[in-house]
Biopython code that builds the backbone (N, CA, C, O; Angstrom):
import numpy as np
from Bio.PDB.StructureBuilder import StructureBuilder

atoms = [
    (1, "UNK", "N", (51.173, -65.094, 206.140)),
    (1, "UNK", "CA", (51.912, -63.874, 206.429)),
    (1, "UNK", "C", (52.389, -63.199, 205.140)),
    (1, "UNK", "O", (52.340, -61.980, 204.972)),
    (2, "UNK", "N", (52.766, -63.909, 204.414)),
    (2, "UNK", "CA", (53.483, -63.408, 202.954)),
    (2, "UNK", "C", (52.081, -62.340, 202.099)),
    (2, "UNK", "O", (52.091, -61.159, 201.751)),
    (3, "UNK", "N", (51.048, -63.366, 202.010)),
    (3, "UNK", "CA", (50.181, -62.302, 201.339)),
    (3, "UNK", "C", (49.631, -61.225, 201.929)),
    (3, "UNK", "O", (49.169, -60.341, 201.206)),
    (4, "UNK", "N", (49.555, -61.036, 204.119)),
    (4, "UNK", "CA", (48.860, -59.908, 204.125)),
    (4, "UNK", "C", (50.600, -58.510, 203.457)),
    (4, "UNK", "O", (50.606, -57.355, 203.032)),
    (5, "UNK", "N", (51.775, -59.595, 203.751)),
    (5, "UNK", "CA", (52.702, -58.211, 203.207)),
    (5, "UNK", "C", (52.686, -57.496, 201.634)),
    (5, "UNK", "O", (52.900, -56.380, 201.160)),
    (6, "UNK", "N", (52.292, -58.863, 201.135)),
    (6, "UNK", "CA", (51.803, -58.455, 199.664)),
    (6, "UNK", "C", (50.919, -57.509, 199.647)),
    (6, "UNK", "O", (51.071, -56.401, 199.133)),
    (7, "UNK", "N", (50.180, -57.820, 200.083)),
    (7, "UNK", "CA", (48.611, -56.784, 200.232)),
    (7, "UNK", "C", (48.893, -55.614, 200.422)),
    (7, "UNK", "O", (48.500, -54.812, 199.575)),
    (8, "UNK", "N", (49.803, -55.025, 201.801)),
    (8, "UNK", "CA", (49.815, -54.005, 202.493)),
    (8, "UNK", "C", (51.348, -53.756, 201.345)),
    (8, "UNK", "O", (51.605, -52.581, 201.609)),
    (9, "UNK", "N", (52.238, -54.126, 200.471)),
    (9, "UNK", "CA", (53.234, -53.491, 199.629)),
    (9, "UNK", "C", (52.143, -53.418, 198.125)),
    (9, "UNK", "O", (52.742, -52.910, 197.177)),
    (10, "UNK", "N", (51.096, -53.722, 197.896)),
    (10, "UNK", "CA", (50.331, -53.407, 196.707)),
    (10, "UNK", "C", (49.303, -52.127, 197.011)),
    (10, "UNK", "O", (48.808, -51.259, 196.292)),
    (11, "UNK", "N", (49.233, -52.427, 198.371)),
    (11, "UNK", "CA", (48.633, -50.705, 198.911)),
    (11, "UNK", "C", (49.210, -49.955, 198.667)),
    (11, "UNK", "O", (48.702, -48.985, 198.105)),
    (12, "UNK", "N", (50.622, -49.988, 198.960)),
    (12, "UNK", "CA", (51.541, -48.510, 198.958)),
    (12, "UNK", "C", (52.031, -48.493, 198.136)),
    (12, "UNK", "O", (52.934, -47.664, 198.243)),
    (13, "UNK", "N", (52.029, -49.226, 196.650)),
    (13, "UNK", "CA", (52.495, -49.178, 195.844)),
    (13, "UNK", "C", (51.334, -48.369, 195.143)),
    (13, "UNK", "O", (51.663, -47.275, 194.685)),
    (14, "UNK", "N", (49.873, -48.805, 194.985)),
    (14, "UNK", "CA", (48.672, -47.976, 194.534)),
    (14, "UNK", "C", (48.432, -46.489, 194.834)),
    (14, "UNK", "O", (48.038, -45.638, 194.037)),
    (15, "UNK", "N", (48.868, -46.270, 196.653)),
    (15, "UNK", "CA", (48.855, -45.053, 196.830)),
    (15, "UNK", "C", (50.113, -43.703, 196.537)),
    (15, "UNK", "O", (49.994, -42.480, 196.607)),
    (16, "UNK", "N", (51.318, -44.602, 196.189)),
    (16, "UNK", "CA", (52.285, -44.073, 195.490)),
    (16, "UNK", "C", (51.827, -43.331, 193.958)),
    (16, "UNK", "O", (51.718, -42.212, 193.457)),
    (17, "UNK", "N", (51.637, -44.876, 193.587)),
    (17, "UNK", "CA", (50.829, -44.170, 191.773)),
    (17, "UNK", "C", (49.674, -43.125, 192.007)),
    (17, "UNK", "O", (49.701, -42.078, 191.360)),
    (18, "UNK", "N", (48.726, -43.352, 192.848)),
    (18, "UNK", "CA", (47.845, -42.280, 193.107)),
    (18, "UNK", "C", (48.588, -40.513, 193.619)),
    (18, "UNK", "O", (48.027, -39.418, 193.566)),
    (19, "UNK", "N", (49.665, -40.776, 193.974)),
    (19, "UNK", "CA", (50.137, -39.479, 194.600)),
    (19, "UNK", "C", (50.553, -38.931, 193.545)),
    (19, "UNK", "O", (50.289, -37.740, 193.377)),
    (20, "UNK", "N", (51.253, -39.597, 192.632)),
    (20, "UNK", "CA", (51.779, -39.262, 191.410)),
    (20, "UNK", "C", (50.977, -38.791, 190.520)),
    (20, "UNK", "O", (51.191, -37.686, 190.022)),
    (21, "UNK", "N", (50.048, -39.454, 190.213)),
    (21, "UNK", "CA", (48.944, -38.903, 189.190)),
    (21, "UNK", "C", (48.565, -37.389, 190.061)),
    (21, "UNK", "O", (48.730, -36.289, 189.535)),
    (22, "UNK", "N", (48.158, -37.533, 191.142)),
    (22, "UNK", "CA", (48.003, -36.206, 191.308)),
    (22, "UNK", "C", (49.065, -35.191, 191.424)),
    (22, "UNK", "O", (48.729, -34.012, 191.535)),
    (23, "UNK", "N", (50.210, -35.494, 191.412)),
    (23, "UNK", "CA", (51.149, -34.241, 191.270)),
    (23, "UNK", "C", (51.368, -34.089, 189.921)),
    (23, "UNK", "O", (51.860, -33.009, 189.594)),
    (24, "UNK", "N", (51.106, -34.981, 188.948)),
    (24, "UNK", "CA", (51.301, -35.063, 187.317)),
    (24, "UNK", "C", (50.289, -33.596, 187.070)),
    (24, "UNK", "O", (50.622, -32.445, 186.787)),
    (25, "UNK", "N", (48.545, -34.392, 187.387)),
    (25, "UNK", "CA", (47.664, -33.203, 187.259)),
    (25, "UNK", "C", (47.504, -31.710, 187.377)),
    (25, "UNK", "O", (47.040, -30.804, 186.684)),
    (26, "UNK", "N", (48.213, -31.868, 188.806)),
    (26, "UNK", "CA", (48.404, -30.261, 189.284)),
    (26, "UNK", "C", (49.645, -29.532, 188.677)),
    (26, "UNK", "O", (49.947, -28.341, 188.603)),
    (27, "UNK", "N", (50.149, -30.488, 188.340)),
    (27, "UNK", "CA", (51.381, -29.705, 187.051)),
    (27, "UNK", "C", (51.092, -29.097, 185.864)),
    (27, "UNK", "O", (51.664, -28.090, 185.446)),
    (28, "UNK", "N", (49.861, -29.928, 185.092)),
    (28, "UNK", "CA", (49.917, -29.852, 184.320)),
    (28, "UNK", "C", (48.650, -28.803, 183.875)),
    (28, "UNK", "O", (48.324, -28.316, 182.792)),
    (29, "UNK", "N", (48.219, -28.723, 184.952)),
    (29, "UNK", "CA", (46.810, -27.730, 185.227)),
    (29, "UNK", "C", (47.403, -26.554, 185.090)),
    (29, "UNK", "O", (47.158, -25.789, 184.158)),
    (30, "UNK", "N", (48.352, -26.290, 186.149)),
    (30, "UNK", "CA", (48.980, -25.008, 186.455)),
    (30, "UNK", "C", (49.444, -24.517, 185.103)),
    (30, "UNK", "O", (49.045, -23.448, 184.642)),
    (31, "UNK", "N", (50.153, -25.181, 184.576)),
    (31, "UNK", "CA", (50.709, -24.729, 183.015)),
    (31, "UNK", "C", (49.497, -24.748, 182.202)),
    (31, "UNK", "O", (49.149, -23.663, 181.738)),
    (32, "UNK", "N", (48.814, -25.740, 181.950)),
    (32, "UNK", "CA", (47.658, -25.090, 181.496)),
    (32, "UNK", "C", (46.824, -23.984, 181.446)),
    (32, "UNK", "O", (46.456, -23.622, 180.329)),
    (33, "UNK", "N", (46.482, -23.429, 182.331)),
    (33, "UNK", "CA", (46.361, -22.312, 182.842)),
    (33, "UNK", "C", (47.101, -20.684, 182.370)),
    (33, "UNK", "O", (46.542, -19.622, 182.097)),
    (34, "UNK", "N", (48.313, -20.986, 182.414)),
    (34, "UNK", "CA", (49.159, -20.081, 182.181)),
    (34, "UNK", "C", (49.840, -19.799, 180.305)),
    (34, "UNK", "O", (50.710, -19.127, 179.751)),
    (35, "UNK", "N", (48.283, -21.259, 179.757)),
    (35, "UNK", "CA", (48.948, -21.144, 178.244)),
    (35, "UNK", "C", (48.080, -19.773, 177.531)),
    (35, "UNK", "O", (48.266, -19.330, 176.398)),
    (36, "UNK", "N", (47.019, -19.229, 178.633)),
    (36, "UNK", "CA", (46.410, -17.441, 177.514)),
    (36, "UNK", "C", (47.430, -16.496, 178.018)),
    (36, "UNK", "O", (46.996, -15.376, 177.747)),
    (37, "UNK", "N", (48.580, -16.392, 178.623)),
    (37, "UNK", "CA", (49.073, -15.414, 179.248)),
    (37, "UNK", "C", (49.398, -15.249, 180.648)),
    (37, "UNK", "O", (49.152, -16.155, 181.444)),
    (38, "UNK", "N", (49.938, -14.152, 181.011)),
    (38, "UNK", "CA", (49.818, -13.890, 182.510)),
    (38, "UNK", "C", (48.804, -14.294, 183.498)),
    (38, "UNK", "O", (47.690, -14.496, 183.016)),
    (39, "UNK", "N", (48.927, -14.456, 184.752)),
    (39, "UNK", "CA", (47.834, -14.927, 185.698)),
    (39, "UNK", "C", (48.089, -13.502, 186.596)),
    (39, "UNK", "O", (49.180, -13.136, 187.034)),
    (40, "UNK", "N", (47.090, -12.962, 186.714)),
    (40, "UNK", "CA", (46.632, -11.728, 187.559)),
    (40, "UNK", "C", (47.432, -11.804, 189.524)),
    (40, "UNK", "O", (47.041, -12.853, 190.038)),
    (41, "UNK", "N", (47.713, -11.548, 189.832)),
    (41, "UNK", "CA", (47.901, -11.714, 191.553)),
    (41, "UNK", "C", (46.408, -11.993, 191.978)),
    (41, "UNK", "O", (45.549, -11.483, 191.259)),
    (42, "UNK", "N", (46.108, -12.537, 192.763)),
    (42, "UNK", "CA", (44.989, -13.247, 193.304)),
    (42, "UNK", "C", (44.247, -14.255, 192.559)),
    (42, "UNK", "O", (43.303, -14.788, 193.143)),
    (43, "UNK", "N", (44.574, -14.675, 191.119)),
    (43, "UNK", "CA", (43.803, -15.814, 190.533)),
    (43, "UNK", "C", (44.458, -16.875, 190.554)),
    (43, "UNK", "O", (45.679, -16.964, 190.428)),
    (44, "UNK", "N", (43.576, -17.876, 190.738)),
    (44, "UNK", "CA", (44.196, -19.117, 190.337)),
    (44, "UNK", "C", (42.856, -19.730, 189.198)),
    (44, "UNK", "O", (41.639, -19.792, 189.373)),
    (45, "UNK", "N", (43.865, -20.181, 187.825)),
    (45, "UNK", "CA", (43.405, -20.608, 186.739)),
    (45, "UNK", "C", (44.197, -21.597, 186.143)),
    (45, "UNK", "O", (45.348, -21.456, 185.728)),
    (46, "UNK", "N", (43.370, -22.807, 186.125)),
    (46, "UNK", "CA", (43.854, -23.979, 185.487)),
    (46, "UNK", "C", (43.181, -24.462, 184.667)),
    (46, "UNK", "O", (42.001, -24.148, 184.513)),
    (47, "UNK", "N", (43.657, -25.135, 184.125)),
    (47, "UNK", "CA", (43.206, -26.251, 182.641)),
    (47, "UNK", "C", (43.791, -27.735, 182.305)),
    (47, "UNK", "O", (44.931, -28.181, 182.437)),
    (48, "UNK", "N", (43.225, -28.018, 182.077)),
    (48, "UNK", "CA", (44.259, -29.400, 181.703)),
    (48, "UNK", "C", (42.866, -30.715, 181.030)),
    (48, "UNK", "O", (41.807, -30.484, 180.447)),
    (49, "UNK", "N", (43.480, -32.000, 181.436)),
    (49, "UNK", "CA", (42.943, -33.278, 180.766)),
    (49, "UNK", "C", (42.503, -33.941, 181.621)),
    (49, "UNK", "O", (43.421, -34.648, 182.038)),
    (50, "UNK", "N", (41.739, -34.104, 182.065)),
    (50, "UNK", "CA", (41.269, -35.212, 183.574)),
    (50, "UNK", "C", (41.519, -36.544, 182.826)),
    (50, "UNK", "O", (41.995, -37.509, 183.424)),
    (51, "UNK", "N", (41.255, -36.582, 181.755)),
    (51, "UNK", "CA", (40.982, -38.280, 181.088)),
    (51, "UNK", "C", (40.884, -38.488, 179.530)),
    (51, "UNK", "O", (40.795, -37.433, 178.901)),
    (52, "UNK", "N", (40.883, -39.423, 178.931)),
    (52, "UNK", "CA", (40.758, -38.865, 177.515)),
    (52, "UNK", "C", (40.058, -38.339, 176.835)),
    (52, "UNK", "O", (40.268, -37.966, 175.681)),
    (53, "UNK", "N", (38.899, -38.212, 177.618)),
    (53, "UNK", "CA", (37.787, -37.523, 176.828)),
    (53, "UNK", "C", (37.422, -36.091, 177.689)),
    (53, "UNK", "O", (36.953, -35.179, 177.008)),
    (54, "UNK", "N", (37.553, -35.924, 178.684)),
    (54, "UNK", "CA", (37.257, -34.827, 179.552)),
    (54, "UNK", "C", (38.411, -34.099, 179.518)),
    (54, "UNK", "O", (39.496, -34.669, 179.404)),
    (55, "UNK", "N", (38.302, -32.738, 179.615)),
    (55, "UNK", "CA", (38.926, -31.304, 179.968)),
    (55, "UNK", "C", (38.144, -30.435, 180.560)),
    (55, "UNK", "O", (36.975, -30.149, 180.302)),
    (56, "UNK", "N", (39.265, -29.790, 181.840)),
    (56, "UNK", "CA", (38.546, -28.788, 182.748)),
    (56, "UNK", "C", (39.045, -27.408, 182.445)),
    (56, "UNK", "O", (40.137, -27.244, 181.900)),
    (57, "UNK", "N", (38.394, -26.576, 182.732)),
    (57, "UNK", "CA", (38.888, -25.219, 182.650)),
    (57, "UNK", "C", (38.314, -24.637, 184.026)),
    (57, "UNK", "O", (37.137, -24.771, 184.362)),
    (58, "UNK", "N", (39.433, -23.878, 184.892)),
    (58, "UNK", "CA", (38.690, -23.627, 186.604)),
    (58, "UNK", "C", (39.539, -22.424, 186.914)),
    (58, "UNK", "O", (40.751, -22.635, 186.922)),
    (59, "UNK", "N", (39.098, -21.108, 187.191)),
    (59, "UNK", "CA", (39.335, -19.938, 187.487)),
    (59, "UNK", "C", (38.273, -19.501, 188.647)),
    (59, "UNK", "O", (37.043, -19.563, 188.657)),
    (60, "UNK", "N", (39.093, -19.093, 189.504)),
    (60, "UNK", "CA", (38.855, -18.315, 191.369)),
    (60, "UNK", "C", (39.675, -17.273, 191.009)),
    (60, "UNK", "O", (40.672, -17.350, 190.292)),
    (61, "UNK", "N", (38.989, -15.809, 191.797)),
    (61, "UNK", "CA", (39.239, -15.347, 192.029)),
    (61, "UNK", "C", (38.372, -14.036, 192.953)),
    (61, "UNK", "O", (37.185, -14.337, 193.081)),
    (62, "UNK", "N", (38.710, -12.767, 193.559)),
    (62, "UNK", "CA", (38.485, -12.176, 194.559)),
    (62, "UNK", "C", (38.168, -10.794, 193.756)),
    (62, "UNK", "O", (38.845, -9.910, 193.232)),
    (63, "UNK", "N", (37.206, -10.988, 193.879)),
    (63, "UNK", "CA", (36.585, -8.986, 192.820)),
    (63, "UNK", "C", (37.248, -7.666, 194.125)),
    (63, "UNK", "O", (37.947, -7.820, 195.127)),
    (64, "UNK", "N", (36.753, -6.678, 193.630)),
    (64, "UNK", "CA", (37.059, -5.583, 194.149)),
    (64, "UNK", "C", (36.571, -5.417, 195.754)),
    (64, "UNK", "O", (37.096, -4.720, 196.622)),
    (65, "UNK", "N", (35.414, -6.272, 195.855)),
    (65, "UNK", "CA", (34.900, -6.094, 197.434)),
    (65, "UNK", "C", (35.105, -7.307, 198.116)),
    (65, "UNK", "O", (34.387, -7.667, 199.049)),
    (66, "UNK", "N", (36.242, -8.074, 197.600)),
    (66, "UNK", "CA", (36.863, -9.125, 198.630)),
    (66, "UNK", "C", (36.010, -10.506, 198.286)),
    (66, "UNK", "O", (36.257, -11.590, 198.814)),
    (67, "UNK", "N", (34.701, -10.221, 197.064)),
    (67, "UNK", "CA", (34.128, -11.527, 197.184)),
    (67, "UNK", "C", (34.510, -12.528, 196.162)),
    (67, "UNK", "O", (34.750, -12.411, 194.960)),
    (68, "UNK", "N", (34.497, -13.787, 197.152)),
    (68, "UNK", "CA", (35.044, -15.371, 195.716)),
    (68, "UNK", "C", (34.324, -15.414, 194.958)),
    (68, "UNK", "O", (33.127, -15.341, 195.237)),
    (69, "UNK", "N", (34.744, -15.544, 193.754)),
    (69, "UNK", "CA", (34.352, -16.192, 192.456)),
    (69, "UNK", "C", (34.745, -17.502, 191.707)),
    (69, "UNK", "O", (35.095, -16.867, 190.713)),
    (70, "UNK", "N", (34.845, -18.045, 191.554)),
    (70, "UNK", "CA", (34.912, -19.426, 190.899)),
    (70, "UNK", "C", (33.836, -20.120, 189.463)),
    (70, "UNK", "O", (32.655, -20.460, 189.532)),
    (71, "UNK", "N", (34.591, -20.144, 188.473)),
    (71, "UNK", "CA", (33.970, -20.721, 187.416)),
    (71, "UNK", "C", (34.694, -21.902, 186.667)),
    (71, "UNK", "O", (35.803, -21.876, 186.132)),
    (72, "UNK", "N", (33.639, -23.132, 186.775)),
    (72, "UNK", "CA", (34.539, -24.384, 186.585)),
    (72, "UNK", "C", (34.074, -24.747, 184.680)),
    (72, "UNK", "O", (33.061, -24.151, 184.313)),
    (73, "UNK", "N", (34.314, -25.055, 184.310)),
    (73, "UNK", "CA", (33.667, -25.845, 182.479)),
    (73, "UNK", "C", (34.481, -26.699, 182.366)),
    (73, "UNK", "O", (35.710, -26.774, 182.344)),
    (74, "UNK", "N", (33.365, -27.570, 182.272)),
    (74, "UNK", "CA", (33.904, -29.451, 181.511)),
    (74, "UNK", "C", (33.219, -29.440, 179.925)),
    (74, "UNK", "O", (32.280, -29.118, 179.197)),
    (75, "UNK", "N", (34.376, -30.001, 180.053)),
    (75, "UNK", "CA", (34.449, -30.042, 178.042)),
    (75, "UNK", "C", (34.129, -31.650, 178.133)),
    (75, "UNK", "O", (34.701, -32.350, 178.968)),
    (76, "UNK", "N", (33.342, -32.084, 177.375)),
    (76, "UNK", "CA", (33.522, -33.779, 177.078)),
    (76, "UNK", "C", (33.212, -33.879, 175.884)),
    (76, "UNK", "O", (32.163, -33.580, 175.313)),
    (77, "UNK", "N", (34.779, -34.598, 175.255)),
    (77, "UNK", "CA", (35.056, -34.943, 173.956)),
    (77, "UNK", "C", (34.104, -36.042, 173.355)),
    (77, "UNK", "O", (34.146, -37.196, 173.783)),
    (78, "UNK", "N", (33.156, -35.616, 172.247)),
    (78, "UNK", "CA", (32.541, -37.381, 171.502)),
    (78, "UNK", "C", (32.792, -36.956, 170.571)),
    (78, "UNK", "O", (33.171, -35.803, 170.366)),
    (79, "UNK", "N", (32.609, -37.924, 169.704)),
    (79, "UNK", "CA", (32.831, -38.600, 168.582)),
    (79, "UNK", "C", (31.918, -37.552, 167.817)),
    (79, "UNK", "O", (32.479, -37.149, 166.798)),
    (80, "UNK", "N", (30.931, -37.119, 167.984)),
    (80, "UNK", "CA", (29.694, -36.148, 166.964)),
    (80, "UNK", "C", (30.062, -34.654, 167.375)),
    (80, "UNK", "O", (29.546, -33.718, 166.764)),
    (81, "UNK", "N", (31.181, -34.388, 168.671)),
    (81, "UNK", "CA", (31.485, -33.168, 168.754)),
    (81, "UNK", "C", (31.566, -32.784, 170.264)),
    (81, "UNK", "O", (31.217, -33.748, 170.946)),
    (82, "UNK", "N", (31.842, -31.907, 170.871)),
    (82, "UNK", "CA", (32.507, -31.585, 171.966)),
    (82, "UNK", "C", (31.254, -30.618, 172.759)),
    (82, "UNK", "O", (30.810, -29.670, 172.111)),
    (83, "UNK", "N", (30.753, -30.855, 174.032)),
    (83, "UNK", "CA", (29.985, -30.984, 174.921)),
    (83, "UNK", "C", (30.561, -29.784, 175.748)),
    (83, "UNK", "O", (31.750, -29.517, 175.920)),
    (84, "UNK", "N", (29.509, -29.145, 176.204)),
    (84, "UNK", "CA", (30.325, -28.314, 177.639)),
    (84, "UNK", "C", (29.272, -28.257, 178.248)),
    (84, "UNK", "O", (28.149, -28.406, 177.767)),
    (85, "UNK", "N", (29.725, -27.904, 180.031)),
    (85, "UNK", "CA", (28.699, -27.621, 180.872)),
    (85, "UNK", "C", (29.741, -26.356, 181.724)),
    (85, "UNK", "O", (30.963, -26.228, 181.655)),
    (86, "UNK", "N", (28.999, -25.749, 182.304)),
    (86, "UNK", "CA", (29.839, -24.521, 183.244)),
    (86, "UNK", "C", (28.805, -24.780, 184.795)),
    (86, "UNK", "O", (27.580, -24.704, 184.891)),
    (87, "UNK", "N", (29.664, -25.047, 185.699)),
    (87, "UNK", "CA", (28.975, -25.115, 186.635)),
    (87, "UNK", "C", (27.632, -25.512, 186.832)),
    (87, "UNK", "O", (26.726, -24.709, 187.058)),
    (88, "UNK", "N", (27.547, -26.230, 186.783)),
    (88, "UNK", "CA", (26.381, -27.243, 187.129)),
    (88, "UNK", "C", (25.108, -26.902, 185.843)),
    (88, "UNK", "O", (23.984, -27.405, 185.855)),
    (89, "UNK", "N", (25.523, -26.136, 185.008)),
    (89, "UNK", "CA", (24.583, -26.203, 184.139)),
    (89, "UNK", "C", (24.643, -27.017, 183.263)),
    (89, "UNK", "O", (25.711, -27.546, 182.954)),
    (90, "UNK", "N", (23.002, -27.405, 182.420)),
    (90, "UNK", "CA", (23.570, -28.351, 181.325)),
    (90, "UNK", "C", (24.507, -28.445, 180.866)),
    (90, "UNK", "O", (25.439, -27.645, 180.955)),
    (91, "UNK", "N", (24.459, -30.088, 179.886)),
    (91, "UNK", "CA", (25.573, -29.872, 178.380)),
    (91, "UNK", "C", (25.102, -28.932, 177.625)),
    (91, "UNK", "O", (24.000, -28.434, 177.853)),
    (92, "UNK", "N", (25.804, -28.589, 176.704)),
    (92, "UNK", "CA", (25.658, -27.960, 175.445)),
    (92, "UNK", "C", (26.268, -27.934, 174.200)),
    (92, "UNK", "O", (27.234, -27.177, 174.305)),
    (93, "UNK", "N", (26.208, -28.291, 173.297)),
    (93, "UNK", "CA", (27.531, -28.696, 172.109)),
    (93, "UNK", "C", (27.850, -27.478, 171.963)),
    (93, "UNK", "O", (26.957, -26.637, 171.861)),
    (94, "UNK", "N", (29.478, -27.040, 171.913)),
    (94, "UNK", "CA", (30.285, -25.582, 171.441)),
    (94, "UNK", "C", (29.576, -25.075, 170.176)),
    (94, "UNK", "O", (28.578, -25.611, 169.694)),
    (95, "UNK", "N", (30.067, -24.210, 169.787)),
    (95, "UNK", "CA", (29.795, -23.497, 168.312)),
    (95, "UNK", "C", (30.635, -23.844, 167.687)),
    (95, "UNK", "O", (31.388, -24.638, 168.251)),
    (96, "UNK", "N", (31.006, -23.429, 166.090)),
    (96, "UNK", "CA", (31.990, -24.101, 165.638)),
    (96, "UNK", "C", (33.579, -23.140, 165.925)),
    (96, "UNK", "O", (34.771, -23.440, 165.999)),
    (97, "UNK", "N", (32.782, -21.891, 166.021)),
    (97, "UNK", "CA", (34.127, -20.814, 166.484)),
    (97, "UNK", "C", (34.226, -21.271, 168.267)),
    (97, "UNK", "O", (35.232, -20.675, 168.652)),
    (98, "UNK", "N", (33.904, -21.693, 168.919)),
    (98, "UNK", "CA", (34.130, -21.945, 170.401)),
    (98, "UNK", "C", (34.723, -23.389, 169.852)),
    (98, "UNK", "O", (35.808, -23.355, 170.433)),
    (99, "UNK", "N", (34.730, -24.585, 169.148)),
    (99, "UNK", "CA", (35.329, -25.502, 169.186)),
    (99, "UNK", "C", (37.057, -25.326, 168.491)),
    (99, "UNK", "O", (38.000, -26.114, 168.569)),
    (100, "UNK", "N", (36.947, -23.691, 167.686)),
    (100, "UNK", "CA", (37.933, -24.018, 167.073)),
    (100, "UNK", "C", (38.992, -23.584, 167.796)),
    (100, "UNK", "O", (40.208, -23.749, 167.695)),
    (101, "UNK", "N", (38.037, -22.786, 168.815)),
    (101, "UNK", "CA", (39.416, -22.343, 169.923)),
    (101, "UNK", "C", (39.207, -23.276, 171.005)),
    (101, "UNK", "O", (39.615, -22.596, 171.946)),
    (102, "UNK", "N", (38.867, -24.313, 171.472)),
    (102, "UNK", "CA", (38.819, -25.027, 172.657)),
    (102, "UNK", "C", (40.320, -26.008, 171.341)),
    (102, "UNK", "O", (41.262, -26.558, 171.912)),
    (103, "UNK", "N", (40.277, -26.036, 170.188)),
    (103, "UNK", "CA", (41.018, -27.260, 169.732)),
    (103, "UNK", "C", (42.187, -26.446, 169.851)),
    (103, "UNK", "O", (43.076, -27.262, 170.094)),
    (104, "UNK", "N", (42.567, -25.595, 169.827)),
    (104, "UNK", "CA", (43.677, -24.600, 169.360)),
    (104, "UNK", "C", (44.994, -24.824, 170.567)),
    (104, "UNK", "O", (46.205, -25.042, 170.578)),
    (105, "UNK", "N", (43.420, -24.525, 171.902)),
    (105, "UNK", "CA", (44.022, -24.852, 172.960)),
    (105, "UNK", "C", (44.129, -25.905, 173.612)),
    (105, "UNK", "O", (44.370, -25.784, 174.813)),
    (106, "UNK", "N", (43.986, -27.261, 173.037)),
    (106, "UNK", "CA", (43.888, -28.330, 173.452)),
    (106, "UNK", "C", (45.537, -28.882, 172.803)),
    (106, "UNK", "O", (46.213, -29.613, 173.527)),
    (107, "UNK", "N", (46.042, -28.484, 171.493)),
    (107, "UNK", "CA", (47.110, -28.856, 170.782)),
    (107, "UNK", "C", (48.537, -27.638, 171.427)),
    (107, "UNK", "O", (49.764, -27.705, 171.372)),
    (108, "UNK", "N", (47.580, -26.628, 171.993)),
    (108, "UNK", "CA", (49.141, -25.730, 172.810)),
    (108, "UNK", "C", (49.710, -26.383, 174.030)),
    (108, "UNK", "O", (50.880, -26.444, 174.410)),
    (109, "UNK", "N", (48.136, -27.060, 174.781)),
    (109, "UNK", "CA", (48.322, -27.499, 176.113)),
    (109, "UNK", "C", (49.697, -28.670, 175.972)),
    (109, "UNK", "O", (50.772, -28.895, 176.528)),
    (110, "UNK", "N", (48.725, -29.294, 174.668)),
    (110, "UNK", "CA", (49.250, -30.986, 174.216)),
    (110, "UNK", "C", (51.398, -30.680, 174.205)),
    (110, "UNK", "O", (52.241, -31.414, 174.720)),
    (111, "UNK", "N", (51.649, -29.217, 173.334)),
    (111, "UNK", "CA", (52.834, -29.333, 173.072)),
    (111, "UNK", "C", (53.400, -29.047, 174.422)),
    (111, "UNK", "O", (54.458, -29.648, 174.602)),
    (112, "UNK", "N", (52.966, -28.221, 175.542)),
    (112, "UNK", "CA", (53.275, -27.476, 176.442)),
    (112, "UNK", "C", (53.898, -28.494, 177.401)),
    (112, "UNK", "O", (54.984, -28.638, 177.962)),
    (113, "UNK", "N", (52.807, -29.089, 177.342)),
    (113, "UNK", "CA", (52.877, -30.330, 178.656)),
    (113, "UNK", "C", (53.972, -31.350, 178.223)),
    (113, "UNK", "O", (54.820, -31.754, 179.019)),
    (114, "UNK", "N", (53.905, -31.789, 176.772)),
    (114, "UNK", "CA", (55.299, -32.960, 176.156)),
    (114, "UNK", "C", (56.466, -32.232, 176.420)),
    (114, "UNK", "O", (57.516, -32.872, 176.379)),
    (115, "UNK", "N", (56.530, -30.775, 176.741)),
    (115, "UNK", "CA", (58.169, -30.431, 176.559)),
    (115, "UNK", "C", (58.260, -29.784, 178.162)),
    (115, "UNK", "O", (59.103, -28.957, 178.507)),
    (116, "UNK", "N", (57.528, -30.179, 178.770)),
    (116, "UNK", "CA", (57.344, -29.536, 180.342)),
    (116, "UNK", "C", (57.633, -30.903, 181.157)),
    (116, "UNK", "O", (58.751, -31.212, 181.569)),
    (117, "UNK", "N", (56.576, -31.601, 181.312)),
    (117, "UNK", "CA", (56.081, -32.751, 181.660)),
    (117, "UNK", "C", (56.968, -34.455, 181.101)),
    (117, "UNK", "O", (57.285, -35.378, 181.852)),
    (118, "UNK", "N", (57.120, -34.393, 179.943)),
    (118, "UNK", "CA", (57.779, -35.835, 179.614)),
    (118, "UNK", "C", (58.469, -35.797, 178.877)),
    (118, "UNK", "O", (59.052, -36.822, 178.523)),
]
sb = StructureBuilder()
sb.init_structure("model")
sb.init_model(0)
sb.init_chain("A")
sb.init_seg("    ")
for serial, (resi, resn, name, xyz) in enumerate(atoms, 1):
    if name == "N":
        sb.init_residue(resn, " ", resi, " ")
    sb.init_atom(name, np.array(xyz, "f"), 0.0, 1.0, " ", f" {name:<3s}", serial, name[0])
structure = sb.get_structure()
């Protein structure tokens, strides 16, 4: 009896931490998002860190004739240089002027989120 309670208090203890990480994320997206400026009425644009090596960048929004748009880019950090894909298209390594602003905004996010977040 003791271990199925163990079991079923290490569940809800996992799905606790899991709830958390995701309200951490969506925090930190949202501010992300909001580190080029204003956000338009009808967009939603986020950014943030999925992991240590990955960053997303994800903007929706509704053009003039009511239709969705959505554009997602994963950044993946290596060691020889920084990777992107935009919606399902290949990788591609940045340029060195596209890396110097993906870093620019990787160290605004970084301060944004330490004095927001923790």
């Amino acid at each position: 009896m003791f271990s199925i309670l163990n079991s079923i208090k290490s569940q809800h203890d996992e799905e606790r931490r899991a709830r958390q990480y995701r309200a951490i994320i969506t925090k930190a997206a949202k501010l992300g998002g909001e580190l080029f400026g204003p956000i338009p009425d009808g967009v939603r644009r986020e950014f943030f860190c999925l992991d240590e090596r990955t960053w997303i960048w994800h903007e929706e929004w509704y053009d003039q004739n009511g239709e969705h748009h959505a554009i997602t880019t994963r950044y993946d950090v290596r060691p020889n240089g920084i990777l992107k894909a935009q919606d399902g298209q290949p990788y591609q390594y940045l340029s060195l002027e596209e890396g110097r602003r993906f870093y620019k905004a990787v160290k605004m996010y970084n301060k944004l989120i330490h004095a927001e977040l923790l």
